[in-house]
C-alpha positions in Angstrom: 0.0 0.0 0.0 0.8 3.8 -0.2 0.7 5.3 3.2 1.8 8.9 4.3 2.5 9.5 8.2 2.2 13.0 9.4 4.3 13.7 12.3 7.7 11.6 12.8 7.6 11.9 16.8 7.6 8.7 18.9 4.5 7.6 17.1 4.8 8.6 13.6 8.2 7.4 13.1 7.7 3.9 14.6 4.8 3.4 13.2 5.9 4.5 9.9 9.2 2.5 9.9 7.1 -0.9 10.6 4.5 -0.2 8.0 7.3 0.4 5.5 9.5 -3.0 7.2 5.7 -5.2 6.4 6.3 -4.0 2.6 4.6 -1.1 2.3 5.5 2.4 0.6 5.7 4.9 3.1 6.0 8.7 3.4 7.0 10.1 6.9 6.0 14.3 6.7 6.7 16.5 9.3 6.7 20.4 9.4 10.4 20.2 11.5 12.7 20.6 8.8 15.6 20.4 10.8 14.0 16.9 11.8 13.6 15.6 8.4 17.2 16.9 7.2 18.8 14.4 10.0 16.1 11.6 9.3 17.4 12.5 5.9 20.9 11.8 6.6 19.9 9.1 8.3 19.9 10.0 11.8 17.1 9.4 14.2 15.6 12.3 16.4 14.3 10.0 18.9 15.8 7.0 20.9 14.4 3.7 20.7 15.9 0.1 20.0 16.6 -1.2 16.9 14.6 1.8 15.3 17.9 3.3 13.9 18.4 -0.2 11.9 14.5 -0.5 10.6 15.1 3.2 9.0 18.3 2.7 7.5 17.1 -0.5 5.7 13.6 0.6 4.7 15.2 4.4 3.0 17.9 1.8 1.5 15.1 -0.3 -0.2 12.9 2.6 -1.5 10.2 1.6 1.0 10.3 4.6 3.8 11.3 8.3 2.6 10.9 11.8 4.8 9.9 15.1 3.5 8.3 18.6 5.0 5.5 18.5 1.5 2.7 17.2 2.8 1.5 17.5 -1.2 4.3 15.1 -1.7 3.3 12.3 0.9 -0.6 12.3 0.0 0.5 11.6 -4.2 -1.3 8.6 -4.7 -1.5 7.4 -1.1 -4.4 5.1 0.0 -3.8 5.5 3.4 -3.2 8.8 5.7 -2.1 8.3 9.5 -2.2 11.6 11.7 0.4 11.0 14.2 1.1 14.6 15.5 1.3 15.3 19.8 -2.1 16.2 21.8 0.3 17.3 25.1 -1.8 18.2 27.9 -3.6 21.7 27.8 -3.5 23.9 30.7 -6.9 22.7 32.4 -5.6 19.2 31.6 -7.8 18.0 28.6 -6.0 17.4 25.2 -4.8 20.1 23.2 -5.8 19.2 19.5 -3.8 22.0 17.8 -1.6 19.8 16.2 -4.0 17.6 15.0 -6.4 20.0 13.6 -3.2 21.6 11.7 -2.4 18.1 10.1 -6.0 17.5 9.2 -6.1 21.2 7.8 -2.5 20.6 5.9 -4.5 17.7 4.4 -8.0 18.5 3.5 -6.3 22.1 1.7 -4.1 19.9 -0.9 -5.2 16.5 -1.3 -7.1 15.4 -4.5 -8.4 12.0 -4.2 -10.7 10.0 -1.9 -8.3 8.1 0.8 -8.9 7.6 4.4 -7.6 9.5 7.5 -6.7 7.7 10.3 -6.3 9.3 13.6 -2.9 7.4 15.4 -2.6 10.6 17.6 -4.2 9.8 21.2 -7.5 12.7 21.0 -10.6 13.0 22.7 -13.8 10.7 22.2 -16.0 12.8 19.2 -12.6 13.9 18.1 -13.4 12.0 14.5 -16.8 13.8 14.4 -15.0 17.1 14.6 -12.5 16.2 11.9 -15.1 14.7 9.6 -16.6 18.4 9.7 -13.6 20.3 9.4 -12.8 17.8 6.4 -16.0 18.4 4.6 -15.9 22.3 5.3 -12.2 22.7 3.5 -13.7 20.4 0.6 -17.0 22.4 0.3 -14.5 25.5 -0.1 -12.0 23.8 -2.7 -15.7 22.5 -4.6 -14.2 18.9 -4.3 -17.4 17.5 -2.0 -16.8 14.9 -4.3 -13.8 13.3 -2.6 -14.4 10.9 0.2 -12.2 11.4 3.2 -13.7 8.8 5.6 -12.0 9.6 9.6 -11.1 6.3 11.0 -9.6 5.7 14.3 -6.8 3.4 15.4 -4.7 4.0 18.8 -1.4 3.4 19.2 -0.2 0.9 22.2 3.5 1.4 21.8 5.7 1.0 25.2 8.6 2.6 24.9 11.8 0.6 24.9 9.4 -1.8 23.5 7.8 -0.2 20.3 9.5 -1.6 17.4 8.3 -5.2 18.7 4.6 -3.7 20.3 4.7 -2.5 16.4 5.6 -5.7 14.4 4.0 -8.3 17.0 0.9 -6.3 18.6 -1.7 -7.6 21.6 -4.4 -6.1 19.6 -5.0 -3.8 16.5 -8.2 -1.6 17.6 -10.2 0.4 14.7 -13.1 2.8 14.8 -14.6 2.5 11.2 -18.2 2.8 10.0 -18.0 1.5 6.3 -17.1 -1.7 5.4 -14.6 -0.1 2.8 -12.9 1.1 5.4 -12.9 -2.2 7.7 -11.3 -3.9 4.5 -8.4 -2.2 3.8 -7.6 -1.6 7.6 -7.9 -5.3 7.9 -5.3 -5.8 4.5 -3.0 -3.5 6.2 -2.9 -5.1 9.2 -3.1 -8.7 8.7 0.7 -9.2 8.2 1.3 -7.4 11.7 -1.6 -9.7 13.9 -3.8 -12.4 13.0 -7.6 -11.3 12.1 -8.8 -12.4 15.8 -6.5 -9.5 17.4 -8.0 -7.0 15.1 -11.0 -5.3 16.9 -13.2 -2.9 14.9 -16.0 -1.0 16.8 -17.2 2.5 16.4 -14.9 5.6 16.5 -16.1 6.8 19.4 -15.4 3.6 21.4 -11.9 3.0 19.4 -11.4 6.6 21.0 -11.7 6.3 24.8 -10.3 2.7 24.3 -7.1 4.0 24.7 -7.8 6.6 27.6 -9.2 3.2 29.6 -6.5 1.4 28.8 -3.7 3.6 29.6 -5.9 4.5 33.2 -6.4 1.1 34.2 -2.4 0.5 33.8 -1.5 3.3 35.9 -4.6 2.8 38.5 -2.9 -0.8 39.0 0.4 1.0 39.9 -1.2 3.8 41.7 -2.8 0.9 43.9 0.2 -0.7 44.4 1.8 2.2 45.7 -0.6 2.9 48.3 -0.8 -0.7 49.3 3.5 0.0 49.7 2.5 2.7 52.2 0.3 0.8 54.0 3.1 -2.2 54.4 5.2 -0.3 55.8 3.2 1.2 58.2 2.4 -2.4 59.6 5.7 -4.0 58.9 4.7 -5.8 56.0 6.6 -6.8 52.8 4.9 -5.5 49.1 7.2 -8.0 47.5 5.2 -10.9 49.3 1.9 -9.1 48.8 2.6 -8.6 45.0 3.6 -12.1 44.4 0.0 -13.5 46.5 -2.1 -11.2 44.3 -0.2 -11.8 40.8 -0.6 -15.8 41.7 -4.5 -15.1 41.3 -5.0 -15.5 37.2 -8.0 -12.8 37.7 -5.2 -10.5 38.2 -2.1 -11.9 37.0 1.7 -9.8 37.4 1.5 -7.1 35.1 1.8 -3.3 36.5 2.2 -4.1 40.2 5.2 -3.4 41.0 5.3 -0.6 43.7 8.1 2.7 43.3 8.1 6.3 43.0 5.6 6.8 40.5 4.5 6.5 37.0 5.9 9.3 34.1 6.2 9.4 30.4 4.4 11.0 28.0 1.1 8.7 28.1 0.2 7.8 31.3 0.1 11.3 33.3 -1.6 13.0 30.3 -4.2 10.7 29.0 -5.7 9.8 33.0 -6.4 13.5 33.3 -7.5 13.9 29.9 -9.9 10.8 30.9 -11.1 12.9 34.4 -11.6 15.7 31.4 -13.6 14.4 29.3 -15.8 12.6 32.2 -16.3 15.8 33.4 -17.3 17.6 31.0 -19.8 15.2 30.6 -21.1 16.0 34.2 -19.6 12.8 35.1 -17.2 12.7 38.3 -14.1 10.4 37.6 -13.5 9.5 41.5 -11.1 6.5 40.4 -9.1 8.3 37.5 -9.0 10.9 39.2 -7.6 9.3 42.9 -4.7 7.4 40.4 -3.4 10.7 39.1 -3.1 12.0 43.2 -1.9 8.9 44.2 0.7 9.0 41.9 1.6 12.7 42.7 2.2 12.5 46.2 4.5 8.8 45.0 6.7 10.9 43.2 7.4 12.9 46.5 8.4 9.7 48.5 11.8 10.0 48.4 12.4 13.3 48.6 10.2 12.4 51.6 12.5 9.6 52.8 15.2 11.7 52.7 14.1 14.3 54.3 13.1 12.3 57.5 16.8 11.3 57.1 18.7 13.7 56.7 16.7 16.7 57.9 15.1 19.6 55.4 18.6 21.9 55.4 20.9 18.6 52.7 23.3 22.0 52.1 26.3 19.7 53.3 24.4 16.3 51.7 25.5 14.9 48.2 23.0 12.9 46.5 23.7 10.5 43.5 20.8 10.0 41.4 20.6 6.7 39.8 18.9 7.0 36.6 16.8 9.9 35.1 14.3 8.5 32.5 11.0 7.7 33.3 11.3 4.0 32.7 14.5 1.6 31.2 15.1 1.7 27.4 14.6 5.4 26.7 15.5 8.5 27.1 12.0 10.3 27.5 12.2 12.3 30.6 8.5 13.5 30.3 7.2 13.6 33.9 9.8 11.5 35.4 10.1 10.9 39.0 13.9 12.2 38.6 12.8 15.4 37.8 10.9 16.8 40.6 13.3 14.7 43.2 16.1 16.6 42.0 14.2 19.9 41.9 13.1 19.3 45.4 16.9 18.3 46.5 18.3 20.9 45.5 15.6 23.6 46.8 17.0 22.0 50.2 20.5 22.8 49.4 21.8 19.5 48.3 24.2 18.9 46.0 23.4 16.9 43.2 25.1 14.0 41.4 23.3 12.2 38.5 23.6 9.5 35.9 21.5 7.7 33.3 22.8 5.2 30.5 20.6 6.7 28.1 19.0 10.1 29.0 22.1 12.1 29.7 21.8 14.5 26.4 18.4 14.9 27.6 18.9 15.8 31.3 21.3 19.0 30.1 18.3 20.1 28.7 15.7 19.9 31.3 17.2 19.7 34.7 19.0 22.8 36.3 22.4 23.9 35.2 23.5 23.0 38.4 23.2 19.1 38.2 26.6 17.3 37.8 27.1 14.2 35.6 29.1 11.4 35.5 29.4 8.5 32.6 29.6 5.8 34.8 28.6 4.5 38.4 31.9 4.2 40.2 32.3 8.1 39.4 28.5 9.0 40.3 29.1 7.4 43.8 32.5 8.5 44.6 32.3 10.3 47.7 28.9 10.4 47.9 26.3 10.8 51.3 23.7 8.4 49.6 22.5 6.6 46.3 19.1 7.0 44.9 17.6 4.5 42.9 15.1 6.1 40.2 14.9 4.0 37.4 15.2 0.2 37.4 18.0 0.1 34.4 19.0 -3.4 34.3 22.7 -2.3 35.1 21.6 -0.9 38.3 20.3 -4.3 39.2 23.5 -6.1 38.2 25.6 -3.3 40.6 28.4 -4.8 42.8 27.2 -3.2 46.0 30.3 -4.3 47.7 32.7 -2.8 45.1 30.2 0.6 44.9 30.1 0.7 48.9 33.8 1.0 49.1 33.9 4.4 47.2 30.8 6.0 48.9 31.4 8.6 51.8 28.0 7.2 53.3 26.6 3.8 52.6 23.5 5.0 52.5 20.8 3.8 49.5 17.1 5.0 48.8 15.8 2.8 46.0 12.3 3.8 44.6 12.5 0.6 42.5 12.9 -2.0 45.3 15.2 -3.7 42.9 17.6 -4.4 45.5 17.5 -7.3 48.4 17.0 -5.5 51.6 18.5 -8.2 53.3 21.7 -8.2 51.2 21.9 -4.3 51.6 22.1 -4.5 55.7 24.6 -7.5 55.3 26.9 -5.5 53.0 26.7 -2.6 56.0 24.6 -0.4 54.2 21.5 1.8 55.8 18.4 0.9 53.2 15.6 3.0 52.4 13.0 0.8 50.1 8.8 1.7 49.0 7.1 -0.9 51.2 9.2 -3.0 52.1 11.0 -1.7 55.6 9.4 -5.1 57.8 9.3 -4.7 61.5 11.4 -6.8 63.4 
């Protein structure tokens, strides 16, 4: 098929890269030249595994090209995705400026019926609105002719994860009314899933689909991370607790693992745009909205912790941050748990260390000029007063504790991941700070 992607962020380029690896022709336009010059040269703007491979050997074989024409990408195609950001507005709901200037930038050039198919994560009624907008700019050009059916069709990428989400997904969800529509969405899609993982429904319902979804994930880690509290008020381990209620197949192990909060760029956005869109139906959205302030007062726990241990005045306290990105495998700092810590730290006077194996270029670029780096974690300890544990990278796991010890000033850990034995900290001599697990004797 001929397919044009507009917008070559997170979602865009992914998506358009593994359309483009299952054989199709695909355009990739965005209105950043400076992005498409370096996905030009063959440089991608964003960092995710085994991306930088799919886009060097799709451009090689003719399949995937980049351009800032929007004219150019819609020659022919068959297929339009809209793929552009809906970041959170101030009152919380979804901003739709970017989409609505894709879906103008379309209906104002193209000249043959295709469909639209909404990627970008937007508002239930969203497709009604586009429909509209679609048919006004046609009405204008005297082209009412032209069918440009809306469909909709959610991304569920996990980053660190997306090329594989992409290729191999749990589900493919469409919102499509005609059966045209149903068909070639199911011919695209049938080399990435088989046909009983392809779920059509209404627009509307494709729509909130993915607000649910993303909510229910982050509710089972907001509960989580109150059940944490609650263990170690009354000595209890959330390790165990996890484990007992993961054993029960009506709940099963995914999302319970307790920490310091949830970030990125979906979870924090889409549950409030969910409370939004509730309320402006006159609905109240007491659990969506109770996950959302669960999850902000978790991402003040260890700058909690710390304070009970070290007092509010750190001015003479070094802290080493272990890890800045909101999850392993990328470097998206969006609403990451580093962030306020550190901000909070050093409001107190602290002096702050930090290192992440992948979000380094992006910490100089949101964290305060004042933060000091090192490349590796023998150098981010050295001479430390304690270790904090943000982000669960798998080398932070592996650490030699022992070896790490030796260089610190103060063996002293707080680790919002629990991704240490507490038993194996206290034996090596060091003072241990975990989220639910601190057992009474």
């Amino acid at each position: 098929m001929k397919i044009c992607v507009v917008g070559t962020g997170y979602v865009g380029l992914v998506t358009g890269t593994c359309f483009a690896e299952k054989g199709n022709t695909v355009c990739c336009i965005d209105i950043d030249k400076n992005r498409i010059d370096k996905l030009n040269r063959g440089e991608s703007p964003i960092y995710e595994p085994g991306l930088d491979e799919l886009i060097e050997k799709n451009c090689k074989a003719g399949l995937l090209t980049f351009s800032t024409e929007i004219k150019e990408g819609l020659a022919d195609t068959q297929l339009c995705f809209i793929a552009v950001g809906t970041p959170p507005a101030d009152d919380g709901s979804a901003d739709l400026a970017q989409v609505l200037g894709a879906v103008d930038g379309i209906a104002e050039v193209v000249s043959h019926s295709c469909y639209i198919v909404v990627k970008s994560t937007v508002p239930v009624g969203t497709g009604t609105l586009l429909s509209r907008r679609i048919k006004n700019h046609l009405r204008e050009r005297g082209l009412e002719k032209i069918n440009l059916e809306v469909l909709s069709n959610p991304e569920f990428l996990k980053e660190g994860m997306a090329i594989n989400d992409c290729l191999n997904p749990d589900r493919v969800v469409i919102g499509a009314v005609s059966g045209e529509a149903r068909a070639i969405m199911r011919e695209l899609y049938l080399p990435f899933a088989p046909e009983d993982k392809i779920l059509f429904m209404d627009p509307a319902s494709a729509e909130i689909t993915k607000y649910a979804s993303n909510t229910m994930l982050a509710a089972r880690i907001s509960f989580m991370n109150e059940i944490a509290q609650l263990c170690d008020k009354v000595g209890a381990d959330v390790k165990s607790v996890q484990k007992g209620m993961a054993s029960d197949r009506r709940i099963g192990p995914f999302f319970l693992n307790a920490g310091c909060g949830y970030g990125g760029s979906c979870f924090p956005k889409d549950v409030q745009a969910l409370c939004c869109i509730g309320e402006s139906e006159g609905l109240d959205m007491t659990i969506a909205s109770s996950v959302s302030k669960v999850n902000r007062k978790q991402k003040e726990r260890l700058h909690v912790m710390m304070r009970d241990r070290f007092g509010s005045d750190m001015e003479n306290i070094t802290a080493a941050i272990m890890g800045l990105a909101f999850k392993p495998q990328t470097d998206d700092m969006r609403e990451a748990p580093s962030v306020s810590l550190i901000r909070g730290l050093l409001n107190c006077g602290a002096s702050v260390r930090a290192f992440d194996p992948i979000a380094m270029g992006v910490a100089h670029k949101v964290l305060p000029t004042s933060v000091k780096y090192a490349d590796d974690l023998e150098k981010l300890l050295c001479g430390v007063d304690c270790a904090v544990i943000v982000t669960e990278w798998q080398q932070f796991k592996d650490a030699d504790w022992e070896k790490l010890g030796s260089v610190m000033k103060n063996k002293i850990v707080f680790d919002g991941r629990n991704i240490c034995d507490p038993e194996k900290m206290k034996a090596l001599g060091f003072e241990y700070y975990c989220i639910g697990r601190n057992m009474l004797p």
